[in-house]
C-alpha positions as CSV (number, residue, x, y, z in Angstrom):
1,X,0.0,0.0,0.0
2,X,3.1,2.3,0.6
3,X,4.7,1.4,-2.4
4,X,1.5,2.1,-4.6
5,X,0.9,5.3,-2.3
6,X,4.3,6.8,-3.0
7,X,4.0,6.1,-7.1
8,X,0.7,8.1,-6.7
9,X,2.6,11.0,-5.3
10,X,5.2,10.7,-7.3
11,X,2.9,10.6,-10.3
12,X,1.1,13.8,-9.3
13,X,4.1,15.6,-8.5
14,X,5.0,14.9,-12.2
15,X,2.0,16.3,-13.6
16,X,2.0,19.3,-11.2
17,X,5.1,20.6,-12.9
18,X,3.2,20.1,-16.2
19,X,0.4,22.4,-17.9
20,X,-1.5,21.8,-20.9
21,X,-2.2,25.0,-22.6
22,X,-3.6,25.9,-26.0
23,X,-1.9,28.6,-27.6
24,X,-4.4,31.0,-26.8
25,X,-3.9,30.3,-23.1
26,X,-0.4,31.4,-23.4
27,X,-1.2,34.3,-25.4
28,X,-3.0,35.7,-22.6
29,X,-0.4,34.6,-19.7
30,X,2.4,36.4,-22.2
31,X,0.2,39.2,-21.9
32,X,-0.4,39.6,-18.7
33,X,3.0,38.3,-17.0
34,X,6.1,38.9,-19.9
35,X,8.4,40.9,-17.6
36,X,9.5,42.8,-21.1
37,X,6.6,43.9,-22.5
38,X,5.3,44.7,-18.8
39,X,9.0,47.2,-18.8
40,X,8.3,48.7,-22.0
41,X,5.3,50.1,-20.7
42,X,7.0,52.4,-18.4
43,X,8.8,53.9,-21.4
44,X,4.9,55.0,-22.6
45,X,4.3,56.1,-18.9
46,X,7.5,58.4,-19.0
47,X,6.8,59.7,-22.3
48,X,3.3,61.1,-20.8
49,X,5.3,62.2,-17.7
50,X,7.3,64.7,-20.7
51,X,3.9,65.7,-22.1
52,X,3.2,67.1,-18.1
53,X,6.4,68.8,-17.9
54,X,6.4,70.5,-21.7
55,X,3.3,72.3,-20.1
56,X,4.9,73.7,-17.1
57,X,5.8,77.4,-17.3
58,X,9.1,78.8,-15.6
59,X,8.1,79.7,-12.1
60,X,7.8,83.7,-11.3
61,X,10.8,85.3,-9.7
62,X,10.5,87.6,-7.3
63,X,13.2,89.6,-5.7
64,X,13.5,92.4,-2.8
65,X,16.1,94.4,-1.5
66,X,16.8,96.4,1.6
67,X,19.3,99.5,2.3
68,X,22.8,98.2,3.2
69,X,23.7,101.6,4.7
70,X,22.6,105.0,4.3
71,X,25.6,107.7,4.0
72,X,23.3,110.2,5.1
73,X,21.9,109.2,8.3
74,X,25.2,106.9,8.9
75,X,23.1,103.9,9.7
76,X,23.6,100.6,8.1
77,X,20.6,98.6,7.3
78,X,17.7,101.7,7.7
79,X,15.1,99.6,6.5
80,X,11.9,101.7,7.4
81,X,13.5,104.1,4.9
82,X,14.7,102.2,1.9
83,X,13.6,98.9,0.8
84,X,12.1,97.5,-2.6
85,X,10.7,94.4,-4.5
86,X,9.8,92.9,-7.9
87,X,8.3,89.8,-8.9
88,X,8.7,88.6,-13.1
89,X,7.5,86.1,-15.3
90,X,8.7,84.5,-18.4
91,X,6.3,85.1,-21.5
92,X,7.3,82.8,-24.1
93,X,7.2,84.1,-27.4
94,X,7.2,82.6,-31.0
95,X,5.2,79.2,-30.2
96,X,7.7,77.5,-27.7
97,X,5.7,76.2,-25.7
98,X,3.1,74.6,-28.4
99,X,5.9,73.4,-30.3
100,X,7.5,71.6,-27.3
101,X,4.2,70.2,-26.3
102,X,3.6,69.0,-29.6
103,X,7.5,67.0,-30.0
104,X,6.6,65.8,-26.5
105,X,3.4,64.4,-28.1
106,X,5.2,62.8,-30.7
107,X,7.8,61.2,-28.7
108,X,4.7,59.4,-26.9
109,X,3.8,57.9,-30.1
110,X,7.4,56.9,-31.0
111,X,7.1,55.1,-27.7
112,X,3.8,53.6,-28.4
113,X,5.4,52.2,-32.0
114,X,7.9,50.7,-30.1
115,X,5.8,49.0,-28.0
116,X,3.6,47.8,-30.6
117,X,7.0,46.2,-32.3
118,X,7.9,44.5,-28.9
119,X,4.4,42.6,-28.7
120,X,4.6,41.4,-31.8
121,X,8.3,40.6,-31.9
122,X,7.8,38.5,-28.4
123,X,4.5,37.1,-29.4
124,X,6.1,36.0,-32.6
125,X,8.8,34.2,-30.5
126,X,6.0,33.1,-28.3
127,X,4.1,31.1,-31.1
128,X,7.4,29.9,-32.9
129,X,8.7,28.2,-29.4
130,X,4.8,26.8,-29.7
131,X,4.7,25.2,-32.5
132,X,8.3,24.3,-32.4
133,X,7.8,22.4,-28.9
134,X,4.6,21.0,-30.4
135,X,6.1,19.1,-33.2
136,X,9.4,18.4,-30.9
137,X,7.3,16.4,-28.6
138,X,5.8,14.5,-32.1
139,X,8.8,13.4,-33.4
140,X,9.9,12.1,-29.7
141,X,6.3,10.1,-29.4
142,X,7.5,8.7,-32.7
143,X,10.9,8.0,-31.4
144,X,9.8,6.7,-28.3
145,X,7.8,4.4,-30.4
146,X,10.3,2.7,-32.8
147,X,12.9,2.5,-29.8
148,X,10.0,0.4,-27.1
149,X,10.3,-2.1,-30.2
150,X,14.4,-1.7,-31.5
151,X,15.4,-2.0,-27.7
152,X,12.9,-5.3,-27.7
153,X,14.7,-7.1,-30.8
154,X,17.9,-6.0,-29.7
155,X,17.5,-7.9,-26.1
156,X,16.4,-10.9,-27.8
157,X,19.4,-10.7,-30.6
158,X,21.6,-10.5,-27.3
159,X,20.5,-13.3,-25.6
160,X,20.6,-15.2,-29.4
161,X,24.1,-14.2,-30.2
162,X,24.9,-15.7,-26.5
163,X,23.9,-18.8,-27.5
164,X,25.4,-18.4,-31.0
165,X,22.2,-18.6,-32.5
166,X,22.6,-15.1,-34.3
167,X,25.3,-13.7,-35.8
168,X,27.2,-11.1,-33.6
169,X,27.3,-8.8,-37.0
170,X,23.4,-9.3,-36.6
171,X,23.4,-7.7,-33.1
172,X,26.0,-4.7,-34.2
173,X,24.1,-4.0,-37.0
174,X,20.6,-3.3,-35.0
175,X,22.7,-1.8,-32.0
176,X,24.2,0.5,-34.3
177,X,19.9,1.9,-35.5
178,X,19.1,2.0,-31.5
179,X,22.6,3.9,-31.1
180,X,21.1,6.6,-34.0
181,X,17.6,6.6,-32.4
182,X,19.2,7.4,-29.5
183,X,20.7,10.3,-30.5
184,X,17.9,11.3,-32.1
185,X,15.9,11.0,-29.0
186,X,19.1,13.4,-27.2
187,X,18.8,16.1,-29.6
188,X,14.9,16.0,-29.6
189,X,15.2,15.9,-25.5
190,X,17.6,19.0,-25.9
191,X,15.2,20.9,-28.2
192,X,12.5,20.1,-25.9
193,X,14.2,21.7,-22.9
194,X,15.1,24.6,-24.4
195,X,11.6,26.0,-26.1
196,X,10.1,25.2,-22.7
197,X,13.1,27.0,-21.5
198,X,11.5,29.6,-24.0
199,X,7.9,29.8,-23.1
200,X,8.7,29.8,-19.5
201,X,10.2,33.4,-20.0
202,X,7.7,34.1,-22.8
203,X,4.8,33.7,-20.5
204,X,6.0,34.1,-17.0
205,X,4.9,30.3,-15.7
206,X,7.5,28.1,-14.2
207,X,5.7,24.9,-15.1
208,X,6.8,22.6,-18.2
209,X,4.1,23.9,-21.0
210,X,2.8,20.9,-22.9
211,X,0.9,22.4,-26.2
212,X,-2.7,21.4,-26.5
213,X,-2.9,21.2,-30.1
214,X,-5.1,18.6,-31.8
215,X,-4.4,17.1,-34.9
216,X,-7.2,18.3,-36.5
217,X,-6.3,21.9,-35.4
218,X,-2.4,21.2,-36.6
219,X,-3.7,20.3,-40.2
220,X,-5.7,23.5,-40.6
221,X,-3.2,25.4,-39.3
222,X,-1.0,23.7,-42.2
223,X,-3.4,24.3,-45.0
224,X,-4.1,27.8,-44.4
225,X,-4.1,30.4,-47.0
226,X,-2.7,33.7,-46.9
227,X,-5.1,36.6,-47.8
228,X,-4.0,38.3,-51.2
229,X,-0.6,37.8,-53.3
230,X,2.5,38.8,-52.6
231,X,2.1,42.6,-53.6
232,X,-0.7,42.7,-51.3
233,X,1.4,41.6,-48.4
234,X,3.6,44.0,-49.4
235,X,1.2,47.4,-49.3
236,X,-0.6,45.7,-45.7
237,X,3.1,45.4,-44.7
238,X,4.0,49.1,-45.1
239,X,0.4,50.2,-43.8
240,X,0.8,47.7,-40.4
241,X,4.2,47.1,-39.7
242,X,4.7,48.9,-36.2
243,X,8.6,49.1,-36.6
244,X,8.5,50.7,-40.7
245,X,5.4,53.1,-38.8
246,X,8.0,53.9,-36.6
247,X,10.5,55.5,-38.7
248,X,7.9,57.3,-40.9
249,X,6.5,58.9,-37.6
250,X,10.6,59.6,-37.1
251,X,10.4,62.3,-39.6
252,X,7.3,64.1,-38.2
253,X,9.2,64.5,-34.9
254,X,12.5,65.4,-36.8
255,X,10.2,67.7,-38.1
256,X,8.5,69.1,-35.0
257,X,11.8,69.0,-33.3
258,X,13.0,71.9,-36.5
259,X,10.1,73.6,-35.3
260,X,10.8,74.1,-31.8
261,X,14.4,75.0,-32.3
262,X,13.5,77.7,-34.9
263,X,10.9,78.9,-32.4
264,X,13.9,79.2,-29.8
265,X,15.2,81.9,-31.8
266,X,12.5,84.1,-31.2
267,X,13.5,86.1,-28.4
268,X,11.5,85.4,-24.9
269,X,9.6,88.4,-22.6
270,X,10.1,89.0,-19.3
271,X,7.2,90.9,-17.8
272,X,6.8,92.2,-14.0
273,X,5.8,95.0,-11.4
274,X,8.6,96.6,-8.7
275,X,7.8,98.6,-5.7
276,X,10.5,100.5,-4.4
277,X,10.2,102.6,-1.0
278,X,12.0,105.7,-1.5
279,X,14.9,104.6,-4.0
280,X,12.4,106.0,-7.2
281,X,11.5,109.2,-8.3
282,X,8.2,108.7,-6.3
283,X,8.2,107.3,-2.7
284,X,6.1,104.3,-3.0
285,X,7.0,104.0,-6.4
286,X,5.4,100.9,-8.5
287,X,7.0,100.5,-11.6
288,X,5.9,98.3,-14.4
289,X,9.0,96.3,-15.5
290,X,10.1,94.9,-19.6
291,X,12.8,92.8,-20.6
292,X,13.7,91.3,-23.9
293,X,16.8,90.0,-25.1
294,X,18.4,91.8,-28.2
295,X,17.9,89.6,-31.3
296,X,21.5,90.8,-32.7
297,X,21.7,87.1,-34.0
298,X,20.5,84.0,-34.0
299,X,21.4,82.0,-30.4
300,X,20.0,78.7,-31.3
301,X,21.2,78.5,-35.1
302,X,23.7,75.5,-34.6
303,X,20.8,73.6,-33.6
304,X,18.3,74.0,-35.9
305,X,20.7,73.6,-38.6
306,X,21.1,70.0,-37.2
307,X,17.8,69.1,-36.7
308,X,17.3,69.8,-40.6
309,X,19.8,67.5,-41.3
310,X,17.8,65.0,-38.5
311,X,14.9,65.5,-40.8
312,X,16.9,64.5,-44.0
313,X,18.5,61.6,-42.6
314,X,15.3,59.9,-40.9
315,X,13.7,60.1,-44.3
316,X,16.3,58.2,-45.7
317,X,16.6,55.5,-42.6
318,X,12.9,55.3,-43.9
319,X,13.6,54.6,-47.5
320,X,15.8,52.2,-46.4
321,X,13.5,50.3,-43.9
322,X,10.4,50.6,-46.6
323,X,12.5,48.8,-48.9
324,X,14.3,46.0,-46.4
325,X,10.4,44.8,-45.5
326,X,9.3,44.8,-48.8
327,X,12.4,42.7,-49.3
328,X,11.7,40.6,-46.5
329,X,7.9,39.9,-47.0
330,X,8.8,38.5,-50.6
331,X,11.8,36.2,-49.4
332,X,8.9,35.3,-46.4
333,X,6.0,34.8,-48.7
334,X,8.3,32.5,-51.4
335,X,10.1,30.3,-48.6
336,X,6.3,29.4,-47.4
337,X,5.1,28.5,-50.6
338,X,7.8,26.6,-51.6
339,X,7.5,24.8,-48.6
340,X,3.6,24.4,-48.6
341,X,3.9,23.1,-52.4
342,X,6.6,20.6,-51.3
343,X,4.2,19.2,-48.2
344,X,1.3,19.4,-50.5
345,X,3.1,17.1,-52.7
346,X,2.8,14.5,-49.9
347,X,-0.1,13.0,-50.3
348,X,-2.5,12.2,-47.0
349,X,-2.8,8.6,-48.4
350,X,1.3,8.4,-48.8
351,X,1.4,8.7,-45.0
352,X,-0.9,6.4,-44.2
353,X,1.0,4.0,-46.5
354,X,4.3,4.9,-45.2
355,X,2.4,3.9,-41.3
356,X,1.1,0.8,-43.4
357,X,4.2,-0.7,-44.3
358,X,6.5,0.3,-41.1
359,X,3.3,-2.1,-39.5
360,X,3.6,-4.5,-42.3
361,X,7.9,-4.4,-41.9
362,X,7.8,-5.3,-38.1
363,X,4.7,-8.2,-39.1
364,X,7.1,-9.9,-41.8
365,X,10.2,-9.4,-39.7
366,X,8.6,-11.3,-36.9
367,X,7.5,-13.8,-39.1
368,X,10.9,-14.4,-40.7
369,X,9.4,-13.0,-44.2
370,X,12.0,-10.7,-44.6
371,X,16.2,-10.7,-43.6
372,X,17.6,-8.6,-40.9
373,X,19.3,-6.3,-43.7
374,X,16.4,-5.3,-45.2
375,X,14.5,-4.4,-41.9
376,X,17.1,-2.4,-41.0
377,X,17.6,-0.6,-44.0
378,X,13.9,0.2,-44.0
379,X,13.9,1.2,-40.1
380,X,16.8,3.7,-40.8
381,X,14.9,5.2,-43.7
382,X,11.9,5.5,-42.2
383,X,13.6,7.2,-38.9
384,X,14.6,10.0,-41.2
385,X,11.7,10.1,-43.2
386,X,9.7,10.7,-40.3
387,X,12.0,13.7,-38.9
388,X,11.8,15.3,-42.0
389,X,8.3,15.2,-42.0
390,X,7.8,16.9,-38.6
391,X,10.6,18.8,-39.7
392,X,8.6,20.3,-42.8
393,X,5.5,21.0,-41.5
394,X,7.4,22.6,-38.2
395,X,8.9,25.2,-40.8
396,X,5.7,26.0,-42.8
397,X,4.0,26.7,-39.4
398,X,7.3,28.9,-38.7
399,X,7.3,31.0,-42.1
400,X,3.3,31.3,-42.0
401,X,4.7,33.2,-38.4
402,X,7.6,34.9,-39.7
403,X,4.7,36.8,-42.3
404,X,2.3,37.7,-39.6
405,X,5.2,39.4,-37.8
406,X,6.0,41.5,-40.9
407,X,2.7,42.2,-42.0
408,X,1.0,42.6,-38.6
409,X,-2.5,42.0,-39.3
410,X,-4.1,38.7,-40.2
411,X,-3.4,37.1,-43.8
412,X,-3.9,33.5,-42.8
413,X,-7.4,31.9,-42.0
């Protein structure tokens, strides 16, 4: 009773550290936990904090001053005969505080763009390590399955070549396909650990994620069709894509930056009122008080000079990014057909066939219809074969995601 109690604990232990989750169910834990996209927030947050201080005025100054010593009376400090204050304020002139405002705005947007890139950067690595981990855990069911039976004959050859019943070339020969299966398995195991490795950060769960993905679901997924041809991707591209938006928006700010440094040139007003006890030409005197700075030249030239030159290089950073997507959404929308013509190629009833005769190999082998050469032969073909099937349809489901990122909208049912 022990012993059966501690296997159930074990057991459940197991599957505590496991969680099956459709993709949509990480999705919305990436959302809600990713440490990175919860960081880049706080870049939006800061750039509304900028917004609050581009509308805060310089403070009014005020100033006072009291008699130091008066030569008549020979007193030093006669306050109750002369003493005086002013208060002034800053007037901008010229727009500078509109124009401020207004690059401030921009720079909120920049950081919204930004954001928008980093969701669907992460959430592209989010459904790659998905579907990656998905067919991983395929090929190692497969792997699993053709090694319960190799590790089975190979036992029995043992205990035959013992007895000298079997050849010991016999028993090398299927050692040397569990040896390959083997290392199969490792390099599966390895991939395996490492996009769970992946959706743990991804979606902020420490549990192993086991994808919940039914066939059925898998082959739709595989024979979806993109939405328009490749020039259409290419215009939804350039109207969606968050990190091309980005630098287009660039040259607006260049732009409103130019604006604010030209309106810096204009020369601010200080306007403010000064009472002075007896140091006027009135006692009591209130004076209303004017100062401008002399425009004898430009005091903010060297800047807006530069931010012209801002201007002219953003639009060609934007040029250059309108053409690298374009670029990329062909190369993306060509490597996923020619990989969904080269899986269509494969036939539903070819699989099946390929199942039928891996059956019909291990019935005849047991039977003695068929030599150990040949079964081998076959087993190490079909091994392969069945990698590079996972292996294809693993890399439509990753270009099919590499063209979402680009375009950013949905093109596939």
């Amino acid at each position: 009773m022990n012993k059966i109690a501690g296997l159930f604990i074990a057991v459940s232990s197991f599957m505590a550290g496991q969680q099956q989750m459709s993709l949509l169910d990480c999705e919305e834990a990436f959302q809600k936990n990713n440490l990175q996209l919860l960081a880049e927030q706080y870049n939006i947050n800061m750039a509304d904090a900028d917004i609050l201080q581009a509308k805060i005025w310089e403070l009014p100054q005020l100033s006072g001053q009291i008699n130091a010593y008066n030569p008549e009376g020979k007193k030093a400090f006669d306050i109750g005969h002369a003493k005086g204050a002013e208060i002034t304020q800053l007037i901008y002139m010229g727009g500078k505080k509109k124009n401020e405002i207004a690059f401030a705005r921009s720079n909120k947007e920049l950081a919204q763009l930004q954001f928008s890139q980093l969701l669907v950067d992460l959430r592209a690595q989010l459904r790659a390590a998905y579907f990656n981990l998905y067919y991983e855990r395929q090929k190692l069911e497969n792997t699993n399955k053709q090694l319960g039976y190799m590790n089975d004959l190979l036992d029995a050859y043992r205990v035959q070549s013992a007895k000298g019943n079997v050849s010991l070339k016999d028993e090398v020969r299927l050692q040397s396909l569990v040896i390959q299966l083997n290392n199969d398995k490792l390099g599966i195991n390895k991939n395996i650990l490492e996009f769970e490795q992946n959706l743990k950060v991804l979606t902020g769960i420490s549990d192993d994620i086991e994808p919940q993905l039914s066939d059925a679901d898998a082959k739709e997924i595989l024979a979806a069709q993109p939405f328009g041809d490749e020039n259409e991707l290419k215009r939804k591209a350039l109207e969606n894509n968050s990190d091309y938006q980005y630098f287009l928006k660039l040259i607006d700010n260049s732009k409103l930056y130019a604006q604010w440094q030209k309106s810096l040139n204009i020369p601010d007003l200080n306007v403010g009122a000064g009472w002075d006890q007896n140091g006027g030409t009135f006692k009591n005197e209130v004076n209303l008080m004017v100062g401008i700075p002399l425009p004898l030249w430009k005091s903010n030239q060297g800047n807006v000079e530069k931010a012209n030159y801002a201007i002219q290089q953003n639009q060609k950073n934007a040029d250059y990014q309108k053409l690298t997507l374009e670029t990329k959404v062909q190369a993306a929308y060509k490597t996923w057909k020619s990989q969904y013509d080269q899986l269509a190629q494969i036939r539903t009833t070819d699989l099946t066939n390929m199942e039928l005769v891996y059956d019909g190999m291990l019935k005849n082998f047991r039977k003695g219809n068929i030599n150990l050469i040949e079964f081998t032969d076959f087993m190490d073909s079909y091994r392969q074969t069945a990698l590079q099937i996972y292996d294809m349809k693993n890399e439509i489901m990753q270009s099919a995601e590499q063209l979402n990122q680009l375009i950013q909208t949905k093109i596939f049912y």
